[in-house]
GUPAVO-131560 format. One line per field, with one value per residue: residue in three letters; residue number from 1; x, y, z of N, C-alpha, C in turn. Coordinates in steps of 0.05 Angstrom, whole numbers, plus 5000, padded with zeros to 4 digits. Each point is the difference from the previous one (the first is absolute). Example, Ala and Ser with C-alpha at 12.3 -4.5 7.8 and 13.67 -1.06 7.14 Angstrom:
! residues 2
dolo <- c(ala,ser)
dose <- c(1,2)
npx <- c(5264,4993)
npy <- c(4886,5021)
npz <- c(5156,4986)
capx <- c(4982,5016)
capy <- c(5024,5024)
capz <- c(5000,5001)
cpx <- c(5018,4985)
cpy <- c(5024,5022)
cpz <- c(5000,5014)
//
This chain:
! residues 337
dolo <- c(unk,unk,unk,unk,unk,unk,unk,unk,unk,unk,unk,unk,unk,unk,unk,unk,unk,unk,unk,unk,unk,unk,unk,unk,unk,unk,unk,unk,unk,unk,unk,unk,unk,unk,unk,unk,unk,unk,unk,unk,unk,unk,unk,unk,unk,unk,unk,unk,unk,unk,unk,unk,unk,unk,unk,unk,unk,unk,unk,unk,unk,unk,unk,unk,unk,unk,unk,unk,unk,unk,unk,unk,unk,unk,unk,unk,unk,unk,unk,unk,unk,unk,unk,unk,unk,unk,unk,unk,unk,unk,unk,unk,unk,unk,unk,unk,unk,unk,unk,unk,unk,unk,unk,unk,unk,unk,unk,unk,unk,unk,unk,unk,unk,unk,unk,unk,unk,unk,unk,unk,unk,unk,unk,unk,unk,unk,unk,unk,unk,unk,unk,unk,unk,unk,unk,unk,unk,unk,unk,unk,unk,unk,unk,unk,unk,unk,unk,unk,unk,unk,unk,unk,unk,unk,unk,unk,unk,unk,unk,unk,unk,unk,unk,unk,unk,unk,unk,unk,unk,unk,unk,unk,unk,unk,unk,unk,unk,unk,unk,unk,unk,unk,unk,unk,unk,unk,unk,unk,unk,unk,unk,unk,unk,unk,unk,unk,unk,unk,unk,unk,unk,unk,unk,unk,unk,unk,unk,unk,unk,unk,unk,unk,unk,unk,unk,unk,unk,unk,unk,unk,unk,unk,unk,unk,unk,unk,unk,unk,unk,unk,unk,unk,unk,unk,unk,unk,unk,unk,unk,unk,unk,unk,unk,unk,unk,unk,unk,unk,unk,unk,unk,unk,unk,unk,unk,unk,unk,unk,unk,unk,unk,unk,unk,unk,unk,unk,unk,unk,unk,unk,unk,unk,unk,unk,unk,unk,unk,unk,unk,unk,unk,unk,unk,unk,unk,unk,unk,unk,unk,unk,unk,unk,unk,unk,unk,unk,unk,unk,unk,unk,unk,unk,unk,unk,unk,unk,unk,unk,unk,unk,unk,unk,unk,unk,unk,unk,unk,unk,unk,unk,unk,unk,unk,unk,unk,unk,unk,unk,unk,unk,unk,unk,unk,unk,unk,unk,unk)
dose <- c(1,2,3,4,5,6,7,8,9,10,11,12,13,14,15,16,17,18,19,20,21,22,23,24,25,26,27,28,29,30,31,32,33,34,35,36,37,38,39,40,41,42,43,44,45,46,47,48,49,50,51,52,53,54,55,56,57,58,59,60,61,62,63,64,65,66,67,68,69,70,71,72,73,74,75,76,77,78,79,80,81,82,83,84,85,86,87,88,89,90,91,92,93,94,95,96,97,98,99,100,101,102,103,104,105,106,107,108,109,110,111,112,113,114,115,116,117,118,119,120,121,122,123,124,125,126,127,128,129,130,131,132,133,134,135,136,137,138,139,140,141,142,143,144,145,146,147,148,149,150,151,152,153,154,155,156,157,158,159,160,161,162,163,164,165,166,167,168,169,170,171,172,173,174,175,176,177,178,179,180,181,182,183,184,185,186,187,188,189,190,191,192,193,194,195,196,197,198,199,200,201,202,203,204,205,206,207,208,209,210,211,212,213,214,215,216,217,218,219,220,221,222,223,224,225,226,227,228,229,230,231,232,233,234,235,236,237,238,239,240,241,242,243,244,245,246,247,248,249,250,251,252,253,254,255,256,257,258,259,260,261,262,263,264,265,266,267,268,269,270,271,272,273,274,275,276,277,278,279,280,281,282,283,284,285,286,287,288,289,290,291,292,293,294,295,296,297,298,299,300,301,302,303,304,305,306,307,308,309,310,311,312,313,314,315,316,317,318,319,320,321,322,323,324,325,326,327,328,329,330,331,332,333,334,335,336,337)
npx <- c(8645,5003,4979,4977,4975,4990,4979,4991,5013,5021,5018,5014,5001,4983,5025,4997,4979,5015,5008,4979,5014,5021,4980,4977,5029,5008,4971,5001,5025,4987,4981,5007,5004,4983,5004,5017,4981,5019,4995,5005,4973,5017,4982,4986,4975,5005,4984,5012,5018,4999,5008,4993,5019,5023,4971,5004,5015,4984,5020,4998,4967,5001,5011,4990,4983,5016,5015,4972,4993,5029,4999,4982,5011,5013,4983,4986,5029,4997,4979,5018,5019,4990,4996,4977,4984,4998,4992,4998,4987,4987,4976,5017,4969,5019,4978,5005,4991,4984,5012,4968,5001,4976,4992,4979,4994,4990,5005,4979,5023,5007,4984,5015,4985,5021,5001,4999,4973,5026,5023,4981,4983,5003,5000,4975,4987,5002,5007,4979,4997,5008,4992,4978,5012,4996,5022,5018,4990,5020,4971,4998,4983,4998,4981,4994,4989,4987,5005,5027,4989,5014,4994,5040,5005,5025,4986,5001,4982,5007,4982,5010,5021,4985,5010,5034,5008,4988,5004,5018,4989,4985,5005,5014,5012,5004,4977,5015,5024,5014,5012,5014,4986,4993,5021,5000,4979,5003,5012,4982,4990,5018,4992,4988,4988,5010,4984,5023,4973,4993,4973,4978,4989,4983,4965,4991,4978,5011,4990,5017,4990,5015,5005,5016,5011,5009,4984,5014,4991,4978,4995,4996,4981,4989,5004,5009,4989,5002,4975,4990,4984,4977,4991,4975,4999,4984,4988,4974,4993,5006,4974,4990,4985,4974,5006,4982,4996,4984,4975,5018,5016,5027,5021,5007,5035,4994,5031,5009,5016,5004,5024,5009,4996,4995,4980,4982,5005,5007,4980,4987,5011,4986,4980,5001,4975,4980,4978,4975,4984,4984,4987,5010,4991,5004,5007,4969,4989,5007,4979,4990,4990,5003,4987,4987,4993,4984,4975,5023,4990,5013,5005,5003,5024,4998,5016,5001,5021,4994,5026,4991,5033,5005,5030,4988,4982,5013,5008,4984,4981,5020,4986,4973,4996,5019,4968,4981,5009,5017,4966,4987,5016,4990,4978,4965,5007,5013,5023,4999,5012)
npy <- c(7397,5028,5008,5011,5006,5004,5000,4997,5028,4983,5008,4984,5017,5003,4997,4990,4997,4994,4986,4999,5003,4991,4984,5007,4992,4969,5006,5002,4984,4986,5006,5005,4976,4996,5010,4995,4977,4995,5016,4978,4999,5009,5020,5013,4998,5019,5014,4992,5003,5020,4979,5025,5000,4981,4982,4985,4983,4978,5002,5042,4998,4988,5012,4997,5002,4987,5019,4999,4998,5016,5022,4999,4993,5019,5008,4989,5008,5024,4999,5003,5014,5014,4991,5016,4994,4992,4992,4983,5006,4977,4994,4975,5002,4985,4982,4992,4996,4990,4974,4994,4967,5017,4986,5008,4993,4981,4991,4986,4984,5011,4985,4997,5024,4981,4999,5026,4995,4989,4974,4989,5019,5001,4974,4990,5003,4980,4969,5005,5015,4969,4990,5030,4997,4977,4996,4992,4982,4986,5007,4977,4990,4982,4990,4993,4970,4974,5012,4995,5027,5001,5022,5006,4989,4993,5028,5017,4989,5027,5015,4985,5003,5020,5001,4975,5014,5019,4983,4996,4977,5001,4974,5021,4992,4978,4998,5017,4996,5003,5009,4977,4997,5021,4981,4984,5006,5012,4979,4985,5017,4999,4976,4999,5011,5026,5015,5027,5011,4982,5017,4989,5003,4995,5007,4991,4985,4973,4980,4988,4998,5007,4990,4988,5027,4992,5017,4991,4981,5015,4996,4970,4993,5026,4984,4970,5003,5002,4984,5020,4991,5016,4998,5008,4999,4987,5009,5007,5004,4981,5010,4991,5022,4981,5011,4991,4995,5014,4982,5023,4996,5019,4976,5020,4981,4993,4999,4978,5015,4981,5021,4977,5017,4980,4985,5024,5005,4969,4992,5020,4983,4984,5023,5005,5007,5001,4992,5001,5017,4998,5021,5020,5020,5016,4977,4988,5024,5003,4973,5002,5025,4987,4983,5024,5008,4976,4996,5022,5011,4994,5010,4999,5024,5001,5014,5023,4995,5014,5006,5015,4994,5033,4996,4981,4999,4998,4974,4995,5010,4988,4975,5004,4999,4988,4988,4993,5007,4979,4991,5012,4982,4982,5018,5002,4988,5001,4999,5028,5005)
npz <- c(1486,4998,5006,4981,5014,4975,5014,4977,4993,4995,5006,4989,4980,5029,5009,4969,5012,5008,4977,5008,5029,4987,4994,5020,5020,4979,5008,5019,5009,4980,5019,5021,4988,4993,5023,5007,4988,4983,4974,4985,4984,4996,5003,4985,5014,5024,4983,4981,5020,5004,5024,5010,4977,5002,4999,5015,4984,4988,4973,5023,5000,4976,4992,5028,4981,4984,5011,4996,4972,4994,5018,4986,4980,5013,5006,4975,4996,5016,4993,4985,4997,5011,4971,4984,5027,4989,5027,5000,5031,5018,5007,4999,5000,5024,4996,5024,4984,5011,5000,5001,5027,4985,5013,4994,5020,4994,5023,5011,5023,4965,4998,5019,5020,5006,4971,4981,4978,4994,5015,4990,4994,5027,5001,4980,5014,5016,4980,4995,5029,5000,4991,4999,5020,5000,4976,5005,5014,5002,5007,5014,4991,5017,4992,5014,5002,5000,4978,4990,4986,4982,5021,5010,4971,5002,5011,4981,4994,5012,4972,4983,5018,5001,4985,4998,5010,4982,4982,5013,5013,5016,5002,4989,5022,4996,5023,5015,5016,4991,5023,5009,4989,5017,5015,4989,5006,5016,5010,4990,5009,5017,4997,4979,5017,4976,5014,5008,5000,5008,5009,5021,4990,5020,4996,5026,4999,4989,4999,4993,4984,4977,4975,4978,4998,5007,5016,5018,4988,5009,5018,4999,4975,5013,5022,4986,4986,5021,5003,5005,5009,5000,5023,4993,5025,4977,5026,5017,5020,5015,5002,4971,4980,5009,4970,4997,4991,4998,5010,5015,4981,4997,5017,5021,5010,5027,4981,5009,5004,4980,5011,4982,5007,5016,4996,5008,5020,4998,4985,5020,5021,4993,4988,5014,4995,4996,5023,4989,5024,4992,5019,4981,4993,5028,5017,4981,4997,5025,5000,4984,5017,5023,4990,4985,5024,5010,4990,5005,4972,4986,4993,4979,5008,4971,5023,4978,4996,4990,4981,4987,4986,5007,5000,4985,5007,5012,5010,4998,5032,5002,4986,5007,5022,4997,4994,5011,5018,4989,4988,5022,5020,4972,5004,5003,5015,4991,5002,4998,4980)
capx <- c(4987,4979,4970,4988,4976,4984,4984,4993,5021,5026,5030,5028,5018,4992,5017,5010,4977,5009,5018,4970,5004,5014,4986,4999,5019,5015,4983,5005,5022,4997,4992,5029,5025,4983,4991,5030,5018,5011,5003,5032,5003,5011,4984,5001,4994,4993,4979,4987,5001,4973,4977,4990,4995,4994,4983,5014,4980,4993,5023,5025,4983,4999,5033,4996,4985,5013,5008,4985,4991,5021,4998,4986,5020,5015,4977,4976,5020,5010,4977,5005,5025,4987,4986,4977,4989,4968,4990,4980,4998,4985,5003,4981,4998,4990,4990,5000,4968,5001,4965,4986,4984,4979,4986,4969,4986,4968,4978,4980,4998,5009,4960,4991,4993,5021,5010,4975,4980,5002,5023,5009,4990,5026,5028,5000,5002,5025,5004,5006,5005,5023,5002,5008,5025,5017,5011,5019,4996,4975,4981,4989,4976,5002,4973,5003,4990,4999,5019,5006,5013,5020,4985,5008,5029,5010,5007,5005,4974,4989,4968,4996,5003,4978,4973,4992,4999,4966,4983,5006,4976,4995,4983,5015,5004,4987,5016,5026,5023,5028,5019,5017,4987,5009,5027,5014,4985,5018,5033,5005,4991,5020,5027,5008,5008,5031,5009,5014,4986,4980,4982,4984,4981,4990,4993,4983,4989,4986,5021,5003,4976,4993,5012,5028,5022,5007,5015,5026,5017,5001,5020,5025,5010,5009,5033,5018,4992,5013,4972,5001,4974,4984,4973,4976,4972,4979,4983,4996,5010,4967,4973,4993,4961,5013,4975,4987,4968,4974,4981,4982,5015,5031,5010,5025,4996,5030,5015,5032,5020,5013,5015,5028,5025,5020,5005,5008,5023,5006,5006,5025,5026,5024,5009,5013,4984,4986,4979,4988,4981,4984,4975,4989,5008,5023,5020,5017,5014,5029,5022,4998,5023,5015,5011,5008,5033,5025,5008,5004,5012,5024,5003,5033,4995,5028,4995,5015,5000,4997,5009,5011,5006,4984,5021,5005,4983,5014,5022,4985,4999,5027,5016,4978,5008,5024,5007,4988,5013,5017,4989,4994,5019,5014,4975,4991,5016,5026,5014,5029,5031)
capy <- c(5019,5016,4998,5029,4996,5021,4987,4974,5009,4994,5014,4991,5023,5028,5015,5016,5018,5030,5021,5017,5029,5019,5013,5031,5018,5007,5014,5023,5006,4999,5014,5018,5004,5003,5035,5010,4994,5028,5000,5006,5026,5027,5014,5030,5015,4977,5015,4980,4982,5010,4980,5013,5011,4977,4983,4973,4977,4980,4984,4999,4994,4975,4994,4987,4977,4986,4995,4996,4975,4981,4993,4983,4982,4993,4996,4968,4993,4994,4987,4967,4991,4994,4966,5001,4972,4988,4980,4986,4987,4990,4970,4971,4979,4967,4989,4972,4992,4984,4987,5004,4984,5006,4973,5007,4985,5007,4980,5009,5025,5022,5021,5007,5023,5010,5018,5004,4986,4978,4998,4989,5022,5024,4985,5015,5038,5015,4996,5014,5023,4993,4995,5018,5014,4992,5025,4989,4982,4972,4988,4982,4995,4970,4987,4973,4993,4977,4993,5021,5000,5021,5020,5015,5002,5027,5013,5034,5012,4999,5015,4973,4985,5010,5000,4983,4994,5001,4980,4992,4992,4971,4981,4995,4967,4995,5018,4990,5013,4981,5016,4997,5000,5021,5009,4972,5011,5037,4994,4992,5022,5010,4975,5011,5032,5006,5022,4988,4999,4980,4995,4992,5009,4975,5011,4976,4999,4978,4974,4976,4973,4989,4993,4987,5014,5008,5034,5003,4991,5011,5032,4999,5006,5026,5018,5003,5019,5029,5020,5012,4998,5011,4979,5018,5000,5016,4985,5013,4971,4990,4997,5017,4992,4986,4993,4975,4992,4975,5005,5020,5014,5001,4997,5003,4989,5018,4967,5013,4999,4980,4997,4982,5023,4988,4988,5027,5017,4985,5012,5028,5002,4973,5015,5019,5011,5020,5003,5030,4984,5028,5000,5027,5009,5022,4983,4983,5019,5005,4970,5002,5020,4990,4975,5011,5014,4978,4987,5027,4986,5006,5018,5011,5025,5001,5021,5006,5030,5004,5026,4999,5026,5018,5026,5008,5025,5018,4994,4999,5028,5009,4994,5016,5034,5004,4999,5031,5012,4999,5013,5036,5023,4994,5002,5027,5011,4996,5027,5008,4994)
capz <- c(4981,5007,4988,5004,5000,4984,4986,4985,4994,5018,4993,5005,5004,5003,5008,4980,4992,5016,4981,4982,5006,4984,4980,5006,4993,4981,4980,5016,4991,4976,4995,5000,4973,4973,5002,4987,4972,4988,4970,4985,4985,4989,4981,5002,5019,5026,5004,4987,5026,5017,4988,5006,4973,4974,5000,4998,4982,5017,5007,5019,5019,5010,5006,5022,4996,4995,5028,5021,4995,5014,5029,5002,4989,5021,5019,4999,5002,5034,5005,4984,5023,5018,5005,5015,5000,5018,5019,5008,5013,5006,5008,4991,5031,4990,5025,4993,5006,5011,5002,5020,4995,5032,5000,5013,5014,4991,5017,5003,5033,5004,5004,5025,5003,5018,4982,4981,5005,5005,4997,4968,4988,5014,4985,4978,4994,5006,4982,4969,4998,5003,4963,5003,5002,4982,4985,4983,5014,4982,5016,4990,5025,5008,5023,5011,5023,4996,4991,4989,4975,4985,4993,4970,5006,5001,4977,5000,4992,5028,5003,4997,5027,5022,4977,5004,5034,5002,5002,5013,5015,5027,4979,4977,5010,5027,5017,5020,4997,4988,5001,4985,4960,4993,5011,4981,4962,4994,4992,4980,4990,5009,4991,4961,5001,5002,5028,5028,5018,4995,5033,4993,5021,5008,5016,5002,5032,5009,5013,4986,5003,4971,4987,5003,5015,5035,4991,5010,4977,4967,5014,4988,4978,4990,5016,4978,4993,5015,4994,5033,5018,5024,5006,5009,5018,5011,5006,5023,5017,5008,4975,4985,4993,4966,4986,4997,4973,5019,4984,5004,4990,5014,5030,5015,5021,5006,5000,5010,4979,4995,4983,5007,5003,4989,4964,4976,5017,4999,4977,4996,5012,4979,4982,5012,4996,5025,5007,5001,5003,4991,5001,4986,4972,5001,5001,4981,4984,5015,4997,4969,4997,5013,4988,4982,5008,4998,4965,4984,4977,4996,4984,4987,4988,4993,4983,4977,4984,4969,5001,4975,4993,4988,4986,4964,4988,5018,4974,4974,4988,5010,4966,4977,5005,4998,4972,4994,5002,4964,4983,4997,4998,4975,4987,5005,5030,4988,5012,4977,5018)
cpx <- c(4982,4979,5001,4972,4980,4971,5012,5036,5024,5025,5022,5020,4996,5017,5001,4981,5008,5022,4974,4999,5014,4985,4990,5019,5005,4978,5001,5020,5003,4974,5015,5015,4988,4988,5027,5011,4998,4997,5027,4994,5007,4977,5018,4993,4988,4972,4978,5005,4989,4973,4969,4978,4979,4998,5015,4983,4995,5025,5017,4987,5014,5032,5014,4989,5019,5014,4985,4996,5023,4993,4964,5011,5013,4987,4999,5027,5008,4972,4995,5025,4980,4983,4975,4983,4964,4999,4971,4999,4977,5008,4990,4997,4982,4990,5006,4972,4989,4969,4993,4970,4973,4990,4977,4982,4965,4989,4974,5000,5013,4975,5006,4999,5016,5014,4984,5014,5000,5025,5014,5003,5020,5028,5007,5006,5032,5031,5004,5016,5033,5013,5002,5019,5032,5011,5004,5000,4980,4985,4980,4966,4995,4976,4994,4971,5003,5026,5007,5005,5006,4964,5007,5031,5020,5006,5003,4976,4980,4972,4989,4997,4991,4964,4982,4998,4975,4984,5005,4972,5009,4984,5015,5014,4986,5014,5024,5018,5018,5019,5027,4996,5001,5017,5012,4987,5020,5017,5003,4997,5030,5034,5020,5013,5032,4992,5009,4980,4968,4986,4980,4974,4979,4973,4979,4987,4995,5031,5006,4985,5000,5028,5021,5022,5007,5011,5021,5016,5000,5013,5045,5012,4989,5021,5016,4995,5005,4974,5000,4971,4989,4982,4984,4980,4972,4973,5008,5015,4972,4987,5000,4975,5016,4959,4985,4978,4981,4971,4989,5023,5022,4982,5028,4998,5037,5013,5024,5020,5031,5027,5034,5023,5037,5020,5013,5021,5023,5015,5013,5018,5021,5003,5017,4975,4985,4975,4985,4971,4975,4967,4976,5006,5020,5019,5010,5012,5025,5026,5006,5027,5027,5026,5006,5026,5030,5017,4994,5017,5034,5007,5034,4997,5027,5004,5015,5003,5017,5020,4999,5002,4991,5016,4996,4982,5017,5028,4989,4993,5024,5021,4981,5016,5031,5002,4987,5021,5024,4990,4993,5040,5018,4987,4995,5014,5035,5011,5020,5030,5007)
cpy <- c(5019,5006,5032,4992,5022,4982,4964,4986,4994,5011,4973,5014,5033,5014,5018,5016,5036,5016,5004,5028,5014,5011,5023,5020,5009,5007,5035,5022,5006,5026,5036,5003,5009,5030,5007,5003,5028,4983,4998,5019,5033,5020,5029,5012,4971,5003,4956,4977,5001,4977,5024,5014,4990,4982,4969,4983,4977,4983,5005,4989,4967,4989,4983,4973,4973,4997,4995,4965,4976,4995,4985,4967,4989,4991,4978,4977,4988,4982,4966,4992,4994,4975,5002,4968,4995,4979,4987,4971,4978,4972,4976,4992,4970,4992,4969,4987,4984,4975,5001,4981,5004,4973,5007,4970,5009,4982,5014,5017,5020,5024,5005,5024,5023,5028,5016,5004,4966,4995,5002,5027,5025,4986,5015,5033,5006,4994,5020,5022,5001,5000,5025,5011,4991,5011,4968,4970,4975,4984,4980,4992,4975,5001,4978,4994,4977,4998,5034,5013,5035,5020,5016,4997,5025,5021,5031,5007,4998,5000,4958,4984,5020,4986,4967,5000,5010,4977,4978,4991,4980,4977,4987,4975,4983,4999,4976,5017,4987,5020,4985,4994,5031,5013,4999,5017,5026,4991,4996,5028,5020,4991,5011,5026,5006,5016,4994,4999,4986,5003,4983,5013,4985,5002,4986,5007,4975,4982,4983,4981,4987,5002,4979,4998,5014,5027,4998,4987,5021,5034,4991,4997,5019,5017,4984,5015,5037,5017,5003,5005,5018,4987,5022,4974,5023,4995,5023,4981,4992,4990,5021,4997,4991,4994,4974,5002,4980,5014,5027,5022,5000,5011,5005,4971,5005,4970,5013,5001,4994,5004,4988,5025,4982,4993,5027,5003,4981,5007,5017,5003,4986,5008,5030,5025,5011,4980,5020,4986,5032,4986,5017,5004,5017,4988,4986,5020,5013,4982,5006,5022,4994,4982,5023,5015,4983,4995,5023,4989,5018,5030,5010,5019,5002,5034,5008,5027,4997,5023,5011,5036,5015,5016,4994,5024,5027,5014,5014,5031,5024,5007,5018,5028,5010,4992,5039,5020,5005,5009,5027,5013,4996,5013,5029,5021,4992,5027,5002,4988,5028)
cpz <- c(5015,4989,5012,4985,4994,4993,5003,4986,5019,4990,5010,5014,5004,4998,4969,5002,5018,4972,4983,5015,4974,4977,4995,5003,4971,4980,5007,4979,4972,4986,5006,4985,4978,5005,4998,4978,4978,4978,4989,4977,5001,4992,5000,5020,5023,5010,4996,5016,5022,5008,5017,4981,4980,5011,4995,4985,5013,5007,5007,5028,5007,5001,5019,5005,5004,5029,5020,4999,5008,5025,5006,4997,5023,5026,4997,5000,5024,5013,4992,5018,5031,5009,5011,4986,5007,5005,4998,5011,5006,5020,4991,5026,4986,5027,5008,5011,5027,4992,5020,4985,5021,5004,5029,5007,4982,5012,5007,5018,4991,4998,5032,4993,5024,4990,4993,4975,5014,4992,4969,4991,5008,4991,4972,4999,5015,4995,4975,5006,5009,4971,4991,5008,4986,4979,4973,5008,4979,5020,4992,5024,5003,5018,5012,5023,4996,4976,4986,4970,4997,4982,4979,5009,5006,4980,5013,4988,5024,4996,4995,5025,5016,4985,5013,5033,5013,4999,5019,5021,5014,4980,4974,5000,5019,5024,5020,4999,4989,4996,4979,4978,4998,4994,4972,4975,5005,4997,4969,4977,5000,5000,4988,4999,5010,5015,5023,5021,5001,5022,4986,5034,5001,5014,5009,5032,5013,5008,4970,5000,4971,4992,5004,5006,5028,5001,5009,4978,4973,5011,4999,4979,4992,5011,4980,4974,4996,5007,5038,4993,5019,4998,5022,5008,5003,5017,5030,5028,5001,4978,4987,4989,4968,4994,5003,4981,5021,4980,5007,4994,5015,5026,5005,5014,5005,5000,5014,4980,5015,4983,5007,5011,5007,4976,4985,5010,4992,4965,4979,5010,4983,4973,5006,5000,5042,5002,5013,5009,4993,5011,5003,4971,5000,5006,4981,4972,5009,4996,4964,4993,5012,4975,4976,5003,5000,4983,4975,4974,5005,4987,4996,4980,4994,4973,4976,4986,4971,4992,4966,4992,4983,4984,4974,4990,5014,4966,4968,4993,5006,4973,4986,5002,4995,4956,4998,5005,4983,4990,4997,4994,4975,4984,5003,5028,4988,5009,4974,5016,5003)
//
């Protein structure tokens, strides 16, 4: 099928739209004839034919009329044969979402001052601005030290799960690490879930020292599962100034830091996921973008178009005008025989 493109406006069949040339001829032509035309009346004198003379009435004026209106007729005729159409187009785009389990370390060593203002706090800010970028994504926040719990489950109400990731503090448990109680609370957060894609991100500065679960055990029932794991090291090398309370108000003292990079690296390998070790804020915001690029949601664009025809009104004023046209020439425009 060929298309011819006017606007908004489509043709099936352009090709008829070229016998709309004849129109103008055969109005042309018709007007020529009607300066020819001769009187069948007989008078006495030819003096009264004279159209020079004698003043034409409205209804030798309009005599023509009727033939014009045919070839209008004929026009909206060849314009309906032509199959004019409108289009409308667009796209459905569908996403395929992804979860995303954050699970944040709140131990005490996360006050070291390696970071600014401090590990916990650049975690947070740079976190959210992870969450921020996000689109379509069900994100959930997991906190953990001595033991672990579900900050917010998963959801798409991103201003709610920044809201709660503010409050977020050092203290809120008591303190340790228990990485694999961490492990094990996101899973469970993530299990359930029909998406083809399950991370869990992981972000800590210390060693295993608490809980019941063995992270390597709980890093394997999230590889059954299908959940892929990043695990973030945060902590400078060496020492870092970590606050102290004494009777003369906050003390810096420099502790070493202490982080299992094994165990993580370890971790993320058996989930199929990355270890990332961060000991800045520009690094640990690079690692954040890093894992965002990774783990890009899906997107499907499925496009459409729409066609619906335009020849009835075509049709319609094709029939008006070919009634009009009966009508003047049965009527006031009627020709003698």
């Amino acid at each position: 099928m060929s298309w011819l493109g006017l606007g908004d406006v489509y043709f099936a069949n352009p090709w008829v739209l070229w016998l709309l040339l004849l129109i103008p001829v055969l109005g042309v032509l018709e007007y020529f004839r009607s300066k020819k035309r001769e009187t069948a009346f007989l008078l006495s004198t030819a003096n009264i034919l004279n159209e020079e003379e004698r003043p034409r009435t409205l209804r030798e004026r309009l005599e023509s009329v009727p033939v014009y209106i045919r070839l209008l007729a004929l026009a909206a005729i060849f314009v309906a044969l032509a199959r004019p159409q409108s289009t409308t187009s667009g796209e459905n785009v569908f996403s395929e979402g992804i979860d995303i389990a954050l699970v944040l370390d709140v131990s005490g060593s996360m006050l070291a001052q390696d970071f600014s203002p401090n590990r916990l706090e650049a975690a947070k800010s740079i976190t959210d601005e992870f969450i921020a970028a996000r689109k379509t994504d069900r994100i959930g926040l997991v906190i953990f030290s001595r033991e672990a719990f579900t900050q917010c489950p998963l959801t798409v109400d991103y201003s709610v799960l920044r809201t709660l990731l503010t409050q977020v503090k050092s203290g809120m448990i008591e303190d340790g690490t228990a990485i694999g109680n961490a492990i094990a609370n996101g899973v469970n957060r993530l299990k359930d879930s029909d998406s083809k894609t399950k991370i869990m991100v992981l972000l800590t500065d210390g060693v295993n020292n608490s809980g019941e679960i063995d992270p390597l055990m709980a890093a394997d029932i999230a590889m059954q599962f299908g959940i892929r794991i990043y695990t973030i090291g945060v902590g400078t090398y060496g020492e870092a100034p970590y606050p102290v309370q004494t009777p003369f108000g906050t003390r810096y003292q420099m502790v070493p830091v202490e982080i299992d990079e094994n165990i993580l690296t370890e971790i993320a390998n058996r989930t199929e996921g990355k270890y990332f070790r961060a000991t800045g804020n520009n690094q640990l915001a690079d690692i954040y973008k890093e894992i965002d690029k990774m783990e890009k949601t899906k997107i499907m664009v499925t496009s459409f178009q729409n066609r619906k025809e335009l020849f009835l009104p075509w049709v319609a004023a094709a029939l008006i005008l070919l009634l009009l046209e009966n009508l003047l020439s049965k009527t006031y425009l009627r020709k003698l025989p």
